[in-house]
N, CA and C atoms of all chains as a GROMACS GRO file, in nm:
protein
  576
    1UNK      N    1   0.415   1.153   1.018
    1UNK     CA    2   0.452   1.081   0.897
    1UNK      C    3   0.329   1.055   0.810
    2UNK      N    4   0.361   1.049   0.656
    2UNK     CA    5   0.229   1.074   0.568
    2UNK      C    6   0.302   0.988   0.513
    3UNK      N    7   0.256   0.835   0.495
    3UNK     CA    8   0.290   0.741   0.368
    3UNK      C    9   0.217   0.789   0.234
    4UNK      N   10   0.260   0.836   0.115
    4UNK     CA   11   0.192   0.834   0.039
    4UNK      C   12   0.189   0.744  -0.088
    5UNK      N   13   0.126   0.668  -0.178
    5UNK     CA   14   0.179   0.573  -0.253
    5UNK      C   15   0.032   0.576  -0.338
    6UNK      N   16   0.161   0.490  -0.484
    6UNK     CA   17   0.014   0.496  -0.603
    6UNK      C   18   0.071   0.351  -0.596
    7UNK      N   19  -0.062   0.266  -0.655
    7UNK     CA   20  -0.032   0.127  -0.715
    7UNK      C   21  -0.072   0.150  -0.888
    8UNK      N   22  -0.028   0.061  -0.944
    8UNK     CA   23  -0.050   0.121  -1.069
    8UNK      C   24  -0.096  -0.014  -1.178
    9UNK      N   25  -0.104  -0.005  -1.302
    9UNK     CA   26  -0.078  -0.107  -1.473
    9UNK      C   27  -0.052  -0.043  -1.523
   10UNK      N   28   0.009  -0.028  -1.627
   10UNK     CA   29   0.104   0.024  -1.711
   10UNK      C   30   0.022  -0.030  -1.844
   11UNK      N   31  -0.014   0.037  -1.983
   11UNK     CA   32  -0.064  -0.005  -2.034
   11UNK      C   33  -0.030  -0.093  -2.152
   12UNK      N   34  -0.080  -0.208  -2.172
   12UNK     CA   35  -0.083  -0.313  -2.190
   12UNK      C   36   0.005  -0.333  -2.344
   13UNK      N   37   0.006  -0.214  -2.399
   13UNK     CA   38   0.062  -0.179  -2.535
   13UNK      C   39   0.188  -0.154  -2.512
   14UNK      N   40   0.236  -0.094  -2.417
   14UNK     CA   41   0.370   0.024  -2.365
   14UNK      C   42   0.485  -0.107  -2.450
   15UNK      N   43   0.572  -0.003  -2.465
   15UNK     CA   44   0.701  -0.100  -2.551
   15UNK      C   45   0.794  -0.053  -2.463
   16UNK      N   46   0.871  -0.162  -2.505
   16UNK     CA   47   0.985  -0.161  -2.378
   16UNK      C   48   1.095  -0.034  -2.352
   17UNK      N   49   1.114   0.046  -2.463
   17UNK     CA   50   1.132   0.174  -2.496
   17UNK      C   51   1.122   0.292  -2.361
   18UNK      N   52   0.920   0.235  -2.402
   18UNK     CA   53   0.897   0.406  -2.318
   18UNK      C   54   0.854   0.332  -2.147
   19UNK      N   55   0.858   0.180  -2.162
   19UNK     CA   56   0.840   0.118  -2.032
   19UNK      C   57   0.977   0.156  -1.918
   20UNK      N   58   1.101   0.152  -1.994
   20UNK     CA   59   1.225   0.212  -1.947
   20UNK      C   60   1.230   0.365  -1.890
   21UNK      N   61   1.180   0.435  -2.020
   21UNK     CA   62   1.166   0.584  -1.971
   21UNK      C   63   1.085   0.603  -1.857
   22UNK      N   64   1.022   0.540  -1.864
   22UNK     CA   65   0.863   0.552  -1.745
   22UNK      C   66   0.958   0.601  -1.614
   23UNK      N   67   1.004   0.456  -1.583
   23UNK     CA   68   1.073   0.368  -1.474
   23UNK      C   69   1.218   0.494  -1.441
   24UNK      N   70   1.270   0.555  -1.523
   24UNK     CA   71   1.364   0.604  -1.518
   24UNK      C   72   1.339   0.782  -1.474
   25UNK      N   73   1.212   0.805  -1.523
   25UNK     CA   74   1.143   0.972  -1.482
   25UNK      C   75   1.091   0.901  -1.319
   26UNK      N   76   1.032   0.780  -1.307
   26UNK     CA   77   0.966   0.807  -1.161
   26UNK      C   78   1.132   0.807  -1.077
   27UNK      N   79   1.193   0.709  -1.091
   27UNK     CA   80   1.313   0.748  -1.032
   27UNK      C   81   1.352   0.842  -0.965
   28UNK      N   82   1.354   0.968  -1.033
   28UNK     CA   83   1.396   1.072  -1.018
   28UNK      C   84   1.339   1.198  -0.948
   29UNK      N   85   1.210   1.132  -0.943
   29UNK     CA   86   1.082   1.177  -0.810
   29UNK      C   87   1.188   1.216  -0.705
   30UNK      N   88   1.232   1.100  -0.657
   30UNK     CA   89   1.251   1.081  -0.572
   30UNK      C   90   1.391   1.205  -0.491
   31UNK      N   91   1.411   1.296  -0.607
   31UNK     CA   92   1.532   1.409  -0.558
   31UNK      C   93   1.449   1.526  -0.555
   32UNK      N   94   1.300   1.541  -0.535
   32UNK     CA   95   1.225   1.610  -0.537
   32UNK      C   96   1.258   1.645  -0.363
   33UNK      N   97   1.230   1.759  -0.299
   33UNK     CA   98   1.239   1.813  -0.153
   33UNK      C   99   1.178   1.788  -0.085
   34UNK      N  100   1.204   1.695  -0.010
   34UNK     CA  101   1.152   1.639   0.154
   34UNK      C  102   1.087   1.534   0.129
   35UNK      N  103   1.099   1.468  -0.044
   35UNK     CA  104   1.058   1.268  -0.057
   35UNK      C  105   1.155   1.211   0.047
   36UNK      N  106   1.115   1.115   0.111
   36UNK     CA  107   1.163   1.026   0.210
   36UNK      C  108   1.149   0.870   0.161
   37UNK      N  109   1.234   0.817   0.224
   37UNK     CA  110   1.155   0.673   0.216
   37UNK      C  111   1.125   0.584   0.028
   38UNK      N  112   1.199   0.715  -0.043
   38UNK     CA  113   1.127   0.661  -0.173
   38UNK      C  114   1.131   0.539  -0.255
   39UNK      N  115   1.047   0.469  -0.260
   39UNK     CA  116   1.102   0.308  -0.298
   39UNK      C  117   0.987   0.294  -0.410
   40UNK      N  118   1.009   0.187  -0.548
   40UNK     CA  119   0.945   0.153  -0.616
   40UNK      C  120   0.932  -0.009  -0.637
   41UNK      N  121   0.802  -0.034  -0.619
   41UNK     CA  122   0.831  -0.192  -0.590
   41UNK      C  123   0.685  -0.207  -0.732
   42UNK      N  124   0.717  -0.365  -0.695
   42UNK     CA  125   0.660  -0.467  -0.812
   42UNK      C  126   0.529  -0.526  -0.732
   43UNK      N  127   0.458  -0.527  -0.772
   43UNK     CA  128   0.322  -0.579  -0.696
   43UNK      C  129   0.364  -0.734  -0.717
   44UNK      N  130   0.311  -0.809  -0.635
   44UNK     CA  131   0.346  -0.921  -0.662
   44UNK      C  132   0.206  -1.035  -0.676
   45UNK      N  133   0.070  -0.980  -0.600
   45UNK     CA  134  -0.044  -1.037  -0.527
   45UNK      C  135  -0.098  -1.088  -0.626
   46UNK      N  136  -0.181  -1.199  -0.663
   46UNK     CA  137  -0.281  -1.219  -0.787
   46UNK      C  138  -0.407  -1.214  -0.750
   47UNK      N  139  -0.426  -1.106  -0.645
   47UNK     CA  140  -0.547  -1.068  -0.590
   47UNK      C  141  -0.612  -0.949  -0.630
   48UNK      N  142  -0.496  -0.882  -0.696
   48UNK     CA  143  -0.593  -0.737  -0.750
   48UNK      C  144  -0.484  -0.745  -0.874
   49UNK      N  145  -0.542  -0.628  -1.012
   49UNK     CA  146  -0.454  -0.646  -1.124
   49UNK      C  147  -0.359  -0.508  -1.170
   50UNK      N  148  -0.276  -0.475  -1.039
   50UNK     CA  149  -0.176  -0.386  -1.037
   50UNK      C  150  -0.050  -0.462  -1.041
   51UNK      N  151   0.022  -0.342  -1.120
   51UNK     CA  152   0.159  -0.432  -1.173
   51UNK      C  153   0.262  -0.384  -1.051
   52UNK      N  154   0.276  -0.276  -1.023
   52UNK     CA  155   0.359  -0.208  -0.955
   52UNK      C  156   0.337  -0.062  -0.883
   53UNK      N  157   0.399  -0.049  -0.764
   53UNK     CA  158   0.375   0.062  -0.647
   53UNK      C  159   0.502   0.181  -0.636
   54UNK      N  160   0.458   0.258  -0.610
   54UNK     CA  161   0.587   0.349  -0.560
   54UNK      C  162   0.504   0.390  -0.413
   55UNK      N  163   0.609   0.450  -0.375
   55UNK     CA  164   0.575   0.465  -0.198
   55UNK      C  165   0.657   0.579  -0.151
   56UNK      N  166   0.640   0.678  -0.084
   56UNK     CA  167   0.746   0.742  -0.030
   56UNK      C  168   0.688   0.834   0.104
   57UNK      N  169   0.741   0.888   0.169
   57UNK     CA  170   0.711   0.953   0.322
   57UNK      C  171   0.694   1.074   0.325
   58UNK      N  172   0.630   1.194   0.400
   58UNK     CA  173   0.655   1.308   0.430
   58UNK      C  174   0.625   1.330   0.575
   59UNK      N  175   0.669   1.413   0.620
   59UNK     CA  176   0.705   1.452   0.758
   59UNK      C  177   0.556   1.506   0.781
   60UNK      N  178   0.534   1.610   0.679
   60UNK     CA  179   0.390   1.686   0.721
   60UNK      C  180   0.305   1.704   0.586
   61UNK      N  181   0.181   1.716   0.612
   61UNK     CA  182   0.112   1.753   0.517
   61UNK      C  183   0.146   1.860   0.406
   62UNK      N  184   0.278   1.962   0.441
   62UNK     CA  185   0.273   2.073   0.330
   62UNK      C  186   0.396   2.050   0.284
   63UNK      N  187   0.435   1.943   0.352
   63UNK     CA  188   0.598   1.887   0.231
   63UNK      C  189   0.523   1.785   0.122
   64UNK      N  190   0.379   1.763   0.123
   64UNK     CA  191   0.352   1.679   0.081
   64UNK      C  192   0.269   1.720  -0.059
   65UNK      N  193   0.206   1.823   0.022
   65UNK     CA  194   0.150   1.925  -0.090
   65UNK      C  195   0.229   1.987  -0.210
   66UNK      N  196   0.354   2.018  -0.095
   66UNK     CA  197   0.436   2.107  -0.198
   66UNK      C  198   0.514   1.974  -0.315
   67UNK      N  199   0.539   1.870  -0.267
   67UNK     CA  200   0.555   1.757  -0.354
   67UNK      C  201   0.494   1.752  -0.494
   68UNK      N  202   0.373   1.804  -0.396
   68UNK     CA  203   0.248   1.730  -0.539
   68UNK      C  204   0.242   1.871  -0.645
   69UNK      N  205   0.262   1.968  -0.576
   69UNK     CA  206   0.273   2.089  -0.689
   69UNK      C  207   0.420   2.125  -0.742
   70UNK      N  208   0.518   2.040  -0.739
   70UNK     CA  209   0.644   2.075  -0.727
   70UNK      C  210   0.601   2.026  -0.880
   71UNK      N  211   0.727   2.134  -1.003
   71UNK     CA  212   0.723   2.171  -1.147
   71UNK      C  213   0.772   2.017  -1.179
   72UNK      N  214   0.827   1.955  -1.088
   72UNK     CA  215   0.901   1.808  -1.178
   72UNK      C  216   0.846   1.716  -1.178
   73UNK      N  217   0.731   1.757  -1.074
   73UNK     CA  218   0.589   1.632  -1.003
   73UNK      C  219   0.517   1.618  -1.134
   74UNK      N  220   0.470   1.741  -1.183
   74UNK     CA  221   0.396   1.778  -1.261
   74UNK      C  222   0.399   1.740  -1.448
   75UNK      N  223   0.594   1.816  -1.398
   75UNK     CA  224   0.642   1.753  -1.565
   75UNK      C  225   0.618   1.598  -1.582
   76UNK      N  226   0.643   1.569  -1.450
   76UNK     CA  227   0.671   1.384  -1.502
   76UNK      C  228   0.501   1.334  -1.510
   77UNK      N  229   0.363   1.396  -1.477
   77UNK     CA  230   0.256   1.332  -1.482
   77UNK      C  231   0.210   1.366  -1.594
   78UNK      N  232   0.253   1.459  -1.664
   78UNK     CA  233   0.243   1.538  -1.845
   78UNK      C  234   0.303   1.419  -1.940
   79UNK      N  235   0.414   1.417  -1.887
   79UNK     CA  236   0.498   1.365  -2.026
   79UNK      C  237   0.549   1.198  -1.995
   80UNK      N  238   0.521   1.143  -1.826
   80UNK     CA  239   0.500   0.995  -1.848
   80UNK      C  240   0.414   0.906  -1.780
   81UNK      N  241   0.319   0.987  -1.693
   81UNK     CA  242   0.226   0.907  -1.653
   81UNK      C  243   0.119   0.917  -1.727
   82UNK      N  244   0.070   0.973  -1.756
   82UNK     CA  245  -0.052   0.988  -1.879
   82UNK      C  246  -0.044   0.895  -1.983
   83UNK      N  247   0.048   0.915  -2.060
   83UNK     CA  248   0.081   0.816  -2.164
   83UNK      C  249   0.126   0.671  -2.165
   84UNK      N  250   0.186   0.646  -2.006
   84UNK     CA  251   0.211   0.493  -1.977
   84UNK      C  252   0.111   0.414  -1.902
   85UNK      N  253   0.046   0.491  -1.847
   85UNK     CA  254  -0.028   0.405  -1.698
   85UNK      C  255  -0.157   0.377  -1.705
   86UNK      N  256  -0.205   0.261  -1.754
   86UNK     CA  257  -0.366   0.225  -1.747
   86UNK      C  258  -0.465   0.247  -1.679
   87UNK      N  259  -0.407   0.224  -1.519
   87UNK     CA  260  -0.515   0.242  -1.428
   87UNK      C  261  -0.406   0.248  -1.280
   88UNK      N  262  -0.524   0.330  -1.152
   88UNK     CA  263  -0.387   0.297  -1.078
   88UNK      C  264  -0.497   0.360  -0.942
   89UNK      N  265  -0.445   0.331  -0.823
   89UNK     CA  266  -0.518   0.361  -0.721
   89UNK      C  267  -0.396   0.438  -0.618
   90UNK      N  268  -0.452   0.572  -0.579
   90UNK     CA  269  -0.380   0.632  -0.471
   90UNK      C  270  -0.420   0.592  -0.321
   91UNK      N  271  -0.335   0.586  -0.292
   91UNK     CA  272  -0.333   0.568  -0.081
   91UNK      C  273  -0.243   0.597  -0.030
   92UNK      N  274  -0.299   0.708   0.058
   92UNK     CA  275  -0.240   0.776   0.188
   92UNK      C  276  -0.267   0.672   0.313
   93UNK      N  277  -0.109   0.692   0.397
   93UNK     CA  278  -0.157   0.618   0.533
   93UNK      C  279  -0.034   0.738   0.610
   94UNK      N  280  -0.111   0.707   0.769
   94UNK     CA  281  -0.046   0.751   0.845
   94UNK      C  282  -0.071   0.659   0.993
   95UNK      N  283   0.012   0.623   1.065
   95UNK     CA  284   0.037   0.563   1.169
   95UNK      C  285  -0.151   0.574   1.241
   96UNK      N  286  -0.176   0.446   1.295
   96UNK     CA  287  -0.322   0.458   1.344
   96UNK      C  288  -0.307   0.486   1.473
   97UNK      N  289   1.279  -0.971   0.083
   97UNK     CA  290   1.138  -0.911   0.160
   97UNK      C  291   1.059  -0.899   0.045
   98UNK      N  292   0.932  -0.976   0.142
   98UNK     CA  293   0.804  -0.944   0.092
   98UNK      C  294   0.699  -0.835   0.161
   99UNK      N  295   0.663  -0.710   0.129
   99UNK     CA  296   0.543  -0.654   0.192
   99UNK      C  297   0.440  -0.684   0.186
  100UNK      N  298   0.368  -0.731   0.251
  100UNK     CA  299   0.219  -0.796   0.241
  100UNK      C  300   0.128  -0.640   0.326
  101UNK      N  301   0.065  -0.635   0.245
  101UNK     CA  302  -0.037  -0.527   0.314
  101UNK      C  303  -0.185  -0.586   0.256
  102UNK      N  304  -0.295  -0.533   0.360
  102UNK     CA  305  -0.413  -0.505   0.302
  102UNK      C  306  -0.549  -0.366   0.394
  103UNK      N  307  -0.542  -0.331   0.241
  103UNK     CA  308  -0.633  -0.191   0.283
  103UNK      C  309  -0.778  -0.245   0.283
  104UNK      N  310  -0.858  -0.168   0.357
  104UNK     CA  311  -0.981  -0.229   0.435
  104UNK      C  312  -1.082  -0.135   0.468
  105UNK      N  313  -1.221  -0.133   0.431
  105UNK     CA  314  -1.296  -0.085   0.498
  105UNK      C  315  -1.384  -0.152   0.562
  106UNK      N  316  -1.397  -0.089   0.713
  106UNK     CA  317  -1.515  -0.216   0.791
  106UNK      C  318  -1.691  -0.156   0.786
  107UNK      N  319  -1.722  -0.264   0.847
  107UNK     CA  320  -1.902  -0.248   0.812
  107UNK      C  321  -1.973  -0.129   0.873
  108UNK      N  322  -1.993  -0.068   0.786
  108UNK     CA  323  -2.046   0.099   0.849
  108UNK      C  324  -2.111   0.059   0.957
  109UNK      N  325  -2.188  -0.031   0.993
  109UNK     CA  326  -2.277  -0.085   1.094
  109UNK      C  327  -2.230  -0.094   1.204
  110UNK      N  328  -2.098  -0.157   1.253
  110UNK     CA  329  -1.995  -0.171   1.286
  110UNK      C  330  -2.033  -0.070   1.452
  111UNK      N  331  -2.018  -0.169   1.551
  111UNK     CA  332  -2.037  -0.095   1.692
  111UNK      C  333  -1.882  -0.064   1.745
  112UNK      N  334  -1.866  -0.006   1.847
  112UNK     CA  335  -1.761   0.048   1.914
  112UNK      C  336  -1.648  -0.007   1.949
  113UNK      N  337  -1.783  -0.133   2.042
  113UNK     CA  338  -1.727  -0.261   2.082
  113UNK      C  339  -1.636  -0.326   1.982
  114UNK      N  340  -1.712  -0.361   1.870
  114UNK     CA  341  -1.650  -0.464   1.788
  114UNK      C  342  -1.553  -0.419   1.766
  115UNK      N  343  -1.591  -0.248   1.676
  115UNK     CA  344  -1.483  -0.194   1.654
  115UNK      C  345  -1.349  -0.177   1.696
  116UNK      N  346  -1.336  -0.182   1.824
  116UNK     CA  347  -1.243  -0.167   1.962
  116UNK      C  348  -1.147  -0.346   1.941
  117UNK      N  349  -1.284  -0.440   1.942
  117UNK     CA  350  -1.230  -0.584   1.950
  117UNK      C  351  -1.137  -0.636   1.844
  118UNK      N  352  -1.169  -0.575   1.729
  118UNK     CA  353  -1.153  -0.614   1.574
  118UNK      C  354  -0.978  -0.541   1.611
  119UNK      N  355  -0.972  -0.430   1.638
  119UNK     CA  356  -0.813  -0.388   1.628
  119UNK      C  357  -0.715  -0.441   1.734
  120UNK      N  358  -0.788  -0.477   1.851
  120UNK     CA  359  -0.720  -0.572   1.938
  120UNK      C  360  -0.672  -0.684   1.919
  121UNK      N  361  -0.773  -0.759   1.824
  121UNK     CA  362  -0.710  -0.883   1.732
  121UNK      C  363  -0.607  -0.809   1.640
  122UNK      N  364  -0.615  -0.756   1.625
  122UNK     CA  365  -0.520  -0.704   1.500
  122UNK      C  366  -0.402  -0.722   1.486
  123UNK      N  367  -0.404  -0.580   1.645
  123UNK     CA  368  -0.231  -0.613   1.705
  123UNK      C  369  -0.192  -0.725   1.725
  124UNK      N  370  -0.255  -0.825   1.794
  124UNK     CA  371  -0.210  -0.956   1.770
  124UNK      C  372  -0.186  -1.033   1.673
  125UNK      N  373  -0.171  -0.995   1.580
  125UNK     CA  374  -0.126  -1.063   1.446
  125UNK      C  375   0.029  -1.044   1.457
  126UNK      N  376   0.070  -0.906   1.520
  126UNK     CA  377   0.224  -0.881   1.493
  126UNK      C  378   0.268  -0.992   1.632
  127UNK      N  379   0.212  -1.083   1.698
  127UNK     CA  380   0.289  -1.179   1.736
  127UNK      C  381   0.333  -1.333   1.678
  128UNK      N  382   0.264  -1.350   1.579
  128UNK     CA  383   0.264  -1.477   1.501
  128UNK      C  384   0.444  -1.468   1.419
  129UNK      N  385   0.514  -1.586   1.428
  129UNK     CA  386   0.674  -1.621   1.441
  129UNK      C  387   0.690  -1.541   1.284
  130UNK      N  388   0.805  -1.468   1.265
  130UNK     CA  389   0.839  -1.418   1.159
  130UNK      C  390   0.777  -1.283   1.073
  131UNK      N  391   0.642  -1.255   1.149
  131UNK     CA  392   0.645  -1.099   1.102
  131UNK      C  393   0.715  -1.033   1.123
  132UNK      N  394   0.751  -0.919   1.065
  132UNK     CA  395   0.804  -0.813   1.087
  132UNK      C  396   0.783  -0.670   1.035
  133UNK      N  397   0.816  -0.555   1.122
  133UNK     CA  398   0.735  -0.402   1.040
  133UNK      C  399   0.618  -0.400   0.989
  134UNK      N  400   0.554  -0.446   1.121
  134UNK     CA  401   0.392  -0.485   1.160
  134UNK      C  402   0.321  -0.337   1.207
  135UNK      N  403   0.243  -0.276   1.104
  135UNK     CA  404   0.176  -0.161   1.111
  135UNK      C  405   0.054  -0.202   1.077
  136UNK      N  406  -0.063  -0.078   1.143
  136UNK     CA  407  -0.177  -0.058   1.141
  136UNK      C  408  -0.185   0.058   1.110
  137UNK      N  409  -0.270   0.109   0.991
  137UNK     CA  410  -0.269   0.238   0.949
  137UNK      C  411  -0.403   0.303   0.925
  138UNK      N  412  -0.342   0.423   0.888
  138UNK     CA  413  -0.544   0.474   0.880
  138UNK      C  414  -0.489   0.572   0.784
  139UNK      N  415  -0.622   0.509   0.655
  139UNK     CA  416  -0.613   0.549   0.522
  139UNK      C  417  -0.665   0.717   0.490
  140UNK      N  418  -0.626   0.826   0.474
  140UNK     CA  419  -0.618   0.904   0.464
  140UNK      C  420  -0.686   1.000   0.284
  141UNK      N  421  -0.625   0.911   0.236
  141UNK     CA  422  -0.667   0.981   0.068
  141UNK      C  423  -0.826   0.964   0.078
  142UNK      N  424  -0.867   1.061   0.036
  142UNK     CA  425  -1.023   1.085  -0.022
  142UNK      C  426  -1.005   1.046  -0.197
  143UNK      N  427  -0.953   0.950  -0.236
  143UNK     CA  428  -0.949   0.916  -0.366
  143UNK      C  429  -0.954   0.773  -0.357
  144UNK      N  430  -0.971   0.712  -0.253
  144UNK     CA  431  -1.060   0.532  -0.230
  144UNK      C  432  -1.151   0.562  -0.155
  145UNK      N  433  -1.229   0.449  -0.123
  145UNK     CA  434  -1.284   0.431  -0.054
  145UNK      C  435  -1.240   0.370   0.105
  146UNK      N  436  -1.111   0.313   0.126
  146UNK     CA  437  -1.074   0.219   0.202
  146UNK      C  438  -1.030   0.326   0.304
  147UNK      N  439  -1.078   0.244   0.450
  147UNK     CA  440  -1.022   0.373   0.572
  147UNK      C  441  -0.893   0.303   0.669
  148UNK      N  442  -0.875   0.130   0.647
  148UNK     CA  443  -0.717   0.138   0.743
  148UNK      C  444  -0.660   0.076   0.645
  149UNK      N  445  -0.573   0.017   0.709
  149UNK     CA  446  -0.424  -0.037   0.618
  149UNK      C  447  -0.373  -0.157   0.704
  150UNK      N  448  -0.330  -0.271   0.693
  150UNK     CA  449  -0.277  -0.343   0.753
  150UNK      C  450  -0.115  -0.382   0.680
  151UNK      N  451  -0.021  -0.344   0.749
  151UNK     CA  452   0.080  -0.397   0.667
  151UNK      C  453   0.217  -0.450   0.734
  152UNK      N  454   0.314  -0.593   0.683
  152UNK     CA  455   0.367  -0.624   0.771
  152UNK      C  456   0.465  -0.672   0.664
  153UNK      N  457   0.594  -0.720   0.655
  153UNK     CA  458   0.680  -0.784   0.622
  153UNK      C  459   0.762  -0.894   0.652
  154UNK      N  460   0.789  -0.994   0.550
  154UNK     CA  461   0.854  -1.093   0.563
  154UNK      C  462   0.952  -1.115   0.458
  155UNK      N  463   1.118  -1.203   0.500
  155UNK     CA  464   1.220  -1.209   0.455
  155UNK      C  465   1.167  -1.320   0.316
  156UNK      N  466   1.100  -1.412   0.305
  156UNK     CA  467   1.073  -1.514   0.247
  156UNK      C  468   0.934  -1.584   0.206
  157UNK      N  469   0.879  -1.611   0.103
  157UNK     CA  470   0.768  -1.642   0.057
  157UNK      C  471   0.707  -1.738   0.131
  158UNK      N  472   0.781  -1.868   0.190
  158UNK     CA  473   0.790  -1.976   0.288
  158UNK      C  474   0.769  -1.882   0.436
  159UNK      N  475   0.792  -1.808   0.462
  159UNK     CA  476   0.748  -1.725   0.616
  159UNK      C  477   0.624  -1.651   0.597
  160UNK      N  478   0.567  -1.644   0.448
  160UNK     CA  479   0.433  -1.540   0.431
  160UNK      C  480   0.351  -1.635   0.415
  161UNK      N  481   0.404  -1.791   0.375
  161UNK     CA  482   0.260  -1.898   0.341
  161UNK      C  483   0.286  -1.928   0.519
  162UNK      N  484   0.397  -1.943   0.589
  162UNK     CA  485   0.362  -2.010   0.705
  162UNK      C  486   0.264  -1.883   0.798
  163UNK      N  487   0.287  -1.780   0.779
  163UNK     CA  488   0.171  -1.695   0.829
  163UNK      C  489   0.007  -1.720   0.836
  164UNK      N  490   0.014  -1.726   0.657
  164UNK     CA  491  -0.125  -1.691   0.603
  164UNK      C  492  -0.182  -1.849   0.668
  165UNK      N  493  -0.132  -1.932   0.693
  165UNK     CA  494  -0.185  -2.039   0.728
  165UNK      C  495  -0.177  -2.093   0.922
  166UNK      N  496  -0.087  -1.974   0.925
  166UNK     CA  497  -0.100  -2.007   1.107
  166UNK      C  498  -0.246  -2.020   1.179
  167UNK      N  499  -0.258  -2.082   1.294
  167UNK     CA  500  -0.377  -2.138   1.335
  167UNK      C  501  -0.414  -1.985   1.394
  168UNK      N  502  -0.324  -1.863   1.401
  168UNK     CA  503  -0.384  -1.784   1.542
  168UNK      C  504  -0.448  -1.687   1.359
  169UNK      N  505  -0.378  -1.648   1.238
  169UNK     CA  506  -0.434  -1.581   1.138
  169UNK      C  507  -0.558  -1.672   1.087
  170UNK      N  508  -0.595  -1.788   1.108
  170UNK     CA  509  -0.682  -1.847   1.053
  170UNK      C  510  -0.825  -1.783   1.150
  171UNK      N  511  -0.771  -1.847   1.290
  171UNK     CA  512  -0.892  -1.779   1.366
  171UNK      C  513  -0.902  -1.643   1.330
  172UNK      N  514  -0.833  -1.534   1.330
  172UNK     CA  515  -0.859  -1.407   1.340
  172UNK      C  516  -0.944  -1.377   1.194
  173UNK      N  517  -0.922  -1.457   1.096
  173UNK     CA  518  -1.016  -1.508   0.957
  173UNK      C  519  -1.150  -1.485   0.999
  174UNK      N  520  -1.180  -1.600   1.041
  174UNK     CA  521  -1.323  -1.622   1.134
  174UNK      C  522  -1.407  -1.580   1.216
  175UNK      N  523  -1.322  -1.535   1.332
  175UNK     CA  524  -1.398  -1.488   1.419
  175UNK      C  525  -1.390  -1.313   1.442
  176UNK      N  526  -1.258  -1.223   1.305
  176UNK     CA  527  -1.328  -1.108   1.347
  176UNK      C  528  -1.332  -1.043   1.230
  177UNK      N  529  -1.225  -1.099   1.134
  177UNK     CA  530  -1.232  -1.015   0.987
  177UNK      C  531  -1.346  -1.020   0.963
  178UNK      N  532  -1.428  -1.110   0.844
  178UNK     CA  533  -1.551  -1.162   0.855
  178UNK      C  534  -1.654  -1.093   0.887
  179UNK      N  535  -1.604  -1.051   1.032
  179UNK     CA  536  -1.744  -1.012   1.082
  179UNK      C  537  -1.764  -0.828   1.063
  180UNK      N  538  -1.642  -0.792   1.041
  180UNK     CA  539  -1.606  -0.650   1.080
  180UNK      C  540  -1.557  -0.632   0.939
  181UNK      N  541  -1.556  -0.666   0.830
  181UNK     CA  542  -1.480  -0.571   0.682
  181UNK      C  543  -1.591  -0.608   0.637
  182UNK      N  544  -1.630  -0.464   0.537
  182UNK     CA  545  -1.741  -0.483   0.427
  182UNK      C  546  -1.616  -0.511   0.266
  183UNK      N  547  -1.495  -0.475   0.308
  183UNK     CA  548  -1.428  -0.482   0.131
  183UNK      C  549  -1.270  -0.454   0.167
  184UNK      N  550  -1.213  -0.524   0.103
  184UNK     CA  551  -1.090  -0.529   0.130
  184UNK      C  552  -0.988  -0.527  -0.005
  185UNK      N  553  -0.842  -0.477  -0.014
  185UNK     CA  554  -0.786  -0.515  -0.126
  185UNK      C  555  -0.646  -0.575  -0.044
  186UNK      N  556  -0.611  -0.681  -0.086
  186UNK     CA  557  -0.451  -0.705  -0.033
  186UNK      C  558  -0.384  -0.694  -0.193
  187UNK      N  559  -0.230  -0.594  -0.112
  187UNK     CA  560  -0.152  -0.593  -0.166
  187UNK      C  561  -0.024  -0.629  -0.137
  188UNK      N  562   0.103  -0.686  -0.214
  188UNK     CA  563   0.199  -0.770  -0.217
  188UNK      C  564   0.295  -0.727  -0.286
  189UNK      N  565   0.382  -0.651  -0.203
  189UNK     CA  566   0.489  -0.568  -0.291
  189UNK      C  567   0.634  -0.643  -0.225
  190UNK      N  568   0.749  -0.662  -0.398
  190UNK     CA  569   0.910  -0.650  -0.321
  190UNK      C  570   0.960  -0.502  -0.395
  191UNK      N  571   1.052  -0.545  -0.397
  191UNK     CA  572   1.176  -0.432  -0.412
  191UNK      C  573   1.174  -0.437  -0.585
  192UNK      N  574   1.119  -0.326  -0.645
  192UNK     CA  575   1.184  -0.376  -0.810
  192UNK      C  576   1.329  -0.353  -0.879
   0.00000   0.00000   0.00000
């Protein structure tokens, strides 16, 4: 199992418009082949200044790969992560 | 549910021993009343710096303050975090 997950901010300008669209393309990640587990949550901590996480599973490293090169992975980091997301930190975990 | 996690790197300096001691306390955190989906992870992305993961869940905000304040998480504060993390981020995710 490969947890993979971004934490993210959304930038500070975004209108509620394309804040919807955002929310509504990552969604849809999630019918991408062999996402598991896919959940999008709200940061909640006032310990670091991320607004919100997505999270999801892969079995093996090349469902994970192929995730990340998959054409819809790609469309959606073109046309709504670029333009919505301020700042954001990736982390991989896997069982210790 | 609340997910409470925090990603962690310990003190490069850091001996075997400790090393060994520090995760032994660890697991013992998943005995304190009301955790639950109590994982220890090992951080994987070459895009942080951070190498484990600590992450556990609770039904209620009132079960995550009675945690953070239990006498056995206070000691484990003291006598091994402390001594064994050079940098840490906690994160605090629900369901959006």
């Amino acid at each position: 199992m490969i947890r993979h997950s971004v934490i993210l901010k959304l930038k500070s300008d975004i209108n509620s418009a394309d804040k919807r669209a955002f929310f509504e393309a990552v969604d849809k990640l999630a019918a991408i082949p062999e996402v598991q587990k896919f959940e999008v949550l709200k940061q909640i901590s006032s310990k670091n200044k991320f607004e919100y996480g997505i999270s999801m599973e892969f079995d093996t490293q090349e469902q994970y790969d192929s995730y990340s090169n998959h054409p819809q992975h790609q469309v959606f980091i073109q046309n709504f992560w670029i333009k919505a997301v301020e700042d954001f930190l990736e982390i991989d975990y896997v069982l210790l």
